[in-house]
N, C-alpha and C positions, 0 to 999 in steps of 0.2 A: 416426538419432541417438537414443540414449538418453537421455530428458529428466527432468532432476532439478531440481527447481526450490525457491526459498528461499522463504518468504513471512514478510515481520516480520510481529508484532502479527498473527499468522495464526490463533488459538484465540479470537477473537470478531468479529462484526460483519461488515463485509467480506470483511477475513480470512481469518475461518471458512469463511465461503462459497464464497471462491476454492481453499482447500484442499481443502474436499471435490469442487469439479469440476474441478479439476484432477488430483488423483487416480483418478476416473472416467474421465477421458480418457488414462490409461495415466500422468501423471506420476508418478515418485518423490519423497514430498511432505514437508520440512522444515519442519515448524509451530513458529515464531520465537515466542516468548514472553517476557515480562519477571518476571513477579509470579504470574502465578496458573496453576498447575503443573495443577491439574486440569481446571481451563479446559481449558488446552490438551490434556490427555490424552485427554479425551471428543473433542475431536474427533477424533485418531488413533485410538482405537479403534471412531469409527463409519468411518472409510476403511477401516480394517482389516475391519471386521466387513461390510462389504461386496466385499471381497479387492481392495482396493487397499494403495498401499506407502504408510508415513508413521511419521517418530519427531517426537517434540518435543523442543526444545532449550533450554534457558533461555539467554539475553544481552539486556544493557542495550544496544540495538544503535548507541547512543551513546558506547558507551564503545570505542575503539580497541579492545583487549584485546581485548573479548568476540567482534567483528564477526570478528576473524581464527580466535577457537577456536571460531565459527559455522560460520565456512566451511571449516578443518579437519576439523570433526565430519562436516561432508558428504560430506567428501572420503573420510575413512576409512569410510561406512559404504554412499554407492551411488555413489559416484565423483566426479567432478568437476561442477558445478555447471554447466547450459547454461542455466538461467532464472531469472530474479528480478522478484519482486513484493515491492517498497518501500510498503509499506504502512502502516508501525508512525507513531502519530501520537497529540498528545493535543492536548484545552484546555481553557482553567479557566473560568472562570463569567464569563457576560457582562456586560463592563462597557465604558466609555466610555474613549478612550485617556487622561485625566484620573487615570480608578481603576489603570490598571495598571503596576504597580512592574517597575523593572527585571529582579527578580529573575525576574519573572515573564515578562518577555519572551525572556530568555537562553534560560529553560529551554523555554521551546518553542521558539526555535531550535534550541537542541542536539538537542533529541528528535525535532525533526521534521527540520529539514536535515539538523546535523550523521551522523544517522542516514543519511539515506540519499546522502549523498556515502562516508560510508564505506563503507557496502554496495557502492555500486556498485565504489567501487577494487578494493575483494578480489573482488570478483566475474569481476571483468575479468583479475584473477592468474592464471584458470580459464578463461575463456569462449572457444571458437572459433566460428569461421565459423560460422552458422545460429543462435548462440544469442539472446534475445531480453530485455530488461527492461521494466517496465512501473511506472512510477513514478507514486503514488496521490496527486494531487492534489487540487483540489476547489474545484469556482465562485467560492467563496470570494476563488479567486487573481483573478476578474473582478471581483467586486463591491464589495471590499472589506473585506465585514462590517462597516459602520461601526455602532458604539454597539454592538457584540456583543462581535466575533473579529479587531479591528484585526491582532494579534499573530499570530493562527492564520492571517490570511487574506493577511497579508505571509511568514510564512512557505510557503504554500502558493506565492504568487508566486516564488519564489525554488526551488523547484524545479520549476517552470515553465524556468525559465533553465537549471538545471543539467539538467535533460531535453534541451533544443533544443543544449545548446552540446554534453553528451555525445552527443548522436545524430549529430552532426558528426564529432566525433573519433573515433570508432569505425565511422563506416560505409565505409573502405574494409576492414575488417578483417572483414565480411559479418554485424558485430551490428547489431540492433537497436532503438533506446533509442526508446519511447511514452511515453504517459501517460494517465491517463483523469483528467475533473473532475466525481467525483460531486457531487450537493446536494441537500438533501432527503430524503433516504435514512434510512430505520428503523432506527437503528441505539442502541445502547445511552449512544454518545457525545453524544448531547444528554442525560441524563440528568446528565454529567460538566460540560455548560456551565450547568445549573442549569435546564435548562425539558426536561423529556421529553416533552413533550407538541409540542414548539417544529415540528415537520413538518405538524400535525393542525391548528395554529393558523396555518400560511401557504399550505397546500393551493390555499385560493380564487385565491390568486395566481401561483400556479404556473399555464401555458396546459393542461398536461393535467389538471389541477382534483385532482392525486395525488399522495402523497408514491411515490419510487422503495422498490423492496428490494435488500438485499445481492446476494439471485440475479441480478439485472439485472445490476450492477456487476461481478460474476463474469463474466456472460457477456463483456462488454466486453473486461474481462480477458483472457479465454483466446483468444479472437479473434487481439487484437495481440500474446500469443506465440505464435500458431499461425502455421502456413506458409500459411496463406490469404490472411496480412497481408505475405507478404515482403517487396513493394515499398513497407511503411509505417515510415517511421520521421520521427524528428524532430514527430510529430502529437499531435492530443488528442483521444479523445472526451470530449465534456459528456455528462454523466449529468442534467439537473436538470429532466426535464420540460420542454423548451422556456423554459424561465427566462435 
């Protein structure tokens, strides 16, 4: 099978990471971006400059419209779509569910759910037998986050749900829908919840006494779309250090 694979929110952090080894491991690689156009170009041109395949795409992957001319663009430029990494995700500054305005909750649902239920539907307009998703969750969906990420960390649970119920529905049709839960992970997105530092300062508590990296999360990744994992689906890996 020729593997072409989608990754939202794919030109930083995670993302990033998964794109570049994913492409290393012979995928045709879609780096999904919202805003920041050079972001993502840097990372296509180090896949490139390493003679792997990658364009960037710009879509709000929230927004109906964009997810369908996402998955068009793939289609016209390496074929039809057999993998997906739902990745693309935000949140705002830590606060107590007391501080956080509705507004503020919607919009991380839509960015984070609504985002990747639509991915996955267009994805599946496209996907046959052997193709595989991998929906980026994150501990958050175990713990809560309380007095942090209420919002991020309920949305996170909730595709939780739409991982297990779509692994269901799809698997006599030979796809298969994971998930991984990273935490703790170096990434630029605590910078966005107002503590960059926030991995460096829960370390102790963490059992492997270490924040994760993006590489790690990657490998987890490509794992569960590879054919090594065929008999997984419907699962999760925890990323968080034994936490």
């Amino acid at each position: 099978m020729k593997k072409v694979v989608v990754i939202t929110g794919g030109s930083r952090g995670i993302g990033a990471a998964t794109s570049k080894l994913l492409a290393a491991k012979g995928f045709a690689v879609c780096v999904n971006y919202k805003s920041n156009k050079a972001q993502a170009e840097s990372v296509v041109n180090d896949i490139c400059d390493r003679g792997g395949k990658a364009f960037p795409f710009q879509a709000d992957v929230s927004i109906e419209s964009d997810v369908i001319a996402l998955f068009e663009a793939v289609k016209n430029t390496y074929g039809s779509v057999t993998h997906l990494v739902n990745n693309a995700g935000i949140l705002f500054q830590q606060a107590s569910i007391s501080k956080i305005s509705v507004e503020r909750f919607n919009k991380i649902l839509t960015t984070n759910i609504t985002s990747c239920f639509l991915c996955c539907r267009e994805a599946l307009k496209y996907m046959n037998e052997g193709a595989a998703i991998v929906n980026v969750s994150s501990a958050a969906s175990r713990s809560g986050s309380p007095f942090e990420y209420i919002d991020y960390a309920a949305s996170k649970g909730a595709i939780d749900t739409l991982t297990k119920g779509l692994s269901i529905e799809v698997a006599s049709m030979g796809i298969r829908v994971n998930g991984v839960r990273p935490g703790f992970i170096y990434t630029d997105m605590h910078a966005d919840g107002g503590e960059a530092n926030r991995v460096d300062r829960l370390s102790p508590q963490i059992p492997l006494q270490r924040g994760g990296t993006p590489d790690e999360v990657a490998n987890a990744i490509l794992w569960l779309l590879s054919d090594e994992a065929s008999y997984v689906t419907g699962s999760f890996i925890d990323l968080a250090g034994g936490k």
